[in-house]
N, C-alpha and C positions, 0 to 999 in steps of 0.2 A: 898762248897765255903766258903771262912773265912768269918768272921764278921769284914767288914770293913767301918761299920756303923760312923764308927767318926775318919776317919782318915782324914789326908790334903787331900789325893789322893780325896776321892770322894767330898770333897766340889769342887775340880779343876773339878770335872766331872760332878758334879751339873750346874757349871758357865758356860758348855759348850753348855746345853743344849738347842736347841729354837724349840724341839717339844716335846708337852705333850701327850701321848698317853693313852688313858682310856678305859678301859672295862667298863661296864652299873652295870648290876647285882650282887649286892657283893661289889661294888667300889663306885659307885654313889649313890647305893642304900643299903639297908641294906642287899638285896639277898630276899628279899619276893615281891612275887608277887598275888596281890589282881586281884581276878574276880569276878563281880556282879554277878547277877542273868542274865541281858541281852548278857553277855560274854564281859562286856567292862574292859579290864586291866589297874591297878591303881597301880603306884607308888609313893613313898615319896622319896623325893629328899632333900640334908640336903643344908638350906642357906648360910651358911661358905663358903659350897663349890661352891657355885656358884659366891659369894664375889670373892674367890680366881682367882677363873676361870676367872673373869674380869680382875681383879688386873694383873695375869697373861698376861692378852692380851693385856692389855694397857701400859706393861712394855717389850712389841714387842714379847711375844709368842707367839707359835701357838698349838691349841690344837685338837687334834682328838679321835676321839669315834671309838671303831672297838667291834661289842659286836656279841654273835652267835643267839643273840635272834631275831626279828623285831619286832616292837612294834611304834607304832603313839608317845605314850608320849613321846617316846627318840625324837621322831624326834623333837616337841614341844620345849623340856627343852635343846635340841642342837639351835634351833632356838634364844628363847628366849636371852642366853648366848652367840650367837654370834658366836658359833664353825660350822664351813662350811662344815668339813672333818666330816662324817659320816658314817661306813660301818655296816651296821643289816644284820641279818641272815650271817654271815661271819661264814664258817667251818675252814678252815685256815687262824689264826688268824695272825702269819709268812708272809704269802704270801701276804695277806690285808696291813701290815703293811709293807710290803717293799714297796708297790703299792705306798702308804700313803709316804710315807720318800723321793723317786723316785719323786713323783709328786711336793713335797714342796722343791728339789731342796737341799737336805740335807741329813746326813750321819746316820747311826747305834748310832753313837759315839754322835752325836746332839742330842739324842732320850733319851726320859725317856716313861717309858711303867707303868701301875700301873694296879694289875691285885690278884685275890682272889683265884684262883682254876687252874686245872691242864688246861684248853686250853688255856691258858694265859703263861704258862711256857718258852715256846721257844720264845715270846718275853721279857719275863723279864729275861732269860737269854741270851738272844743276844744282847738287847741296848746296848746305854751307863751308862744309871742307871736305873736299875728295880730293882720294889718297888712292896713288899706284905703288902696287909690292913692287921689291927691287929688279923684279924681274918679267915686270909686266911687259907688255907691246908698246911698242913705238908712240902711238896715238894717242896711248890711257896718258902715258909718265909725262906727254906734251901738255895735256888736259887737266892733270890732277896738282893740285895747291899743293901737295904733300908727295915727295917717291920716297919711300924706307928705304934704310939702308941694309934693312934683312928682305930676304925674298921670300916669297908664299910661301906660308908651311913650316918657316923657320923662323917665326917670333916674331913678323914682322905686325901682327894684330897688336901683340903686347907692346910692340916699341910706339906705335900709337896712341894707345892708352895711356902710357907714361906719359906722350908728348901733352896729353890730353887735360890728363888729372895736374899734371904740372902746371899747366896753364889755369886750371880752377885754384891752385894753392890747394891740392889735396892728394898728391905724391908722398910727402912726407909722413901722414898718418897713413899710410898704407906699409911702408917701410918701418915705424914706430911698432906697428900690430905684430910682424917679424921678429924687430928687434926685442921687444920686450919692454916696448913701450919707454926705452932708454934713449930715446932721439928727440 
């Protein structure tokens, strides 16, 4: 697929989008997974990205988790953030996400997918913009409209969103709400 990282076309395909679609591990996270001594799994989740995640929702997206893992904290840190759309333990990651797209009443072409590794593929190649973290696999970042320049787990959801809202003309009042409505 070309590199059409900064063309007009995909900011028009950015500004279309009004669902966010996320994989967990590698995206939200850095891809490591902590277990105690009692068997209890522990992730770190980067704050940016959960800012953005608001910012995102309050500027009328909608955002969903489709990850193959299950896990309580996703459930937690989808809670917390406000995101409804939820699918754990998902083998096909395609079929979830049509399910997900189907359900919220909107199109392929509406969808952005952001996604680290090969079960993540066939959705970042079929949205309308998929996006590989800076440190995805070879195949995703050949595949995906979009590579960040942060890696999973380190802001790279947020640096999307920006690219995102940017492209609606609605970055600005996001940053306005901050500043004190002085911009």
């Amino acid at each position: 697929m070309p590199d059409i990282s900064d063309t007009p076309d995909l900011d028009r395909r950015l500004a279309r989008v009004q669902l966010l679609l996320l994989d967990v591990d590698g995206v939200l996270t850095d891809g490591g997974v902590t277990w105690n001594n009692e068997g209890i799994e522990s992730k770190t989740f980067h704050i940016r990205d959960g800012l953005g995640l608001r910012a995102w929702q309050k500027a009328g997206g909608r955002t969903g988790i489709i990850t193959g893992r299950s896990s309580h904290v996703v459930q937690l840190r989808a809670g917390e953030l406000g995101v409804g759309i939820v699918r754990q333990g998902v083998d096909d990651k395609l079929a979830a996400a049509e399910g997900v797209i189907r359900e919220c009443g909107l199109s392929w072409e509406q969808t952005a997918f952001i996604g680290d590794d090969l079960p993540d593929l066939p959705c970042v190649m079929r949205c309308g913009v998929g996006v590989a973290v800076a440190d995805a696999c070879d195949d995703l970042t050949r595949a995906a409209a979009i590579v960040t320049k942060l890696p999973g787990g380190r802001g790279a959801v947020r640096e999307v969103i920006e690219r995102m809202l940017k492209a609606r003309g609605g970055w600005d009042a996001v940053v306005a709400r901050y500043a004190g409505a002085r911009a």
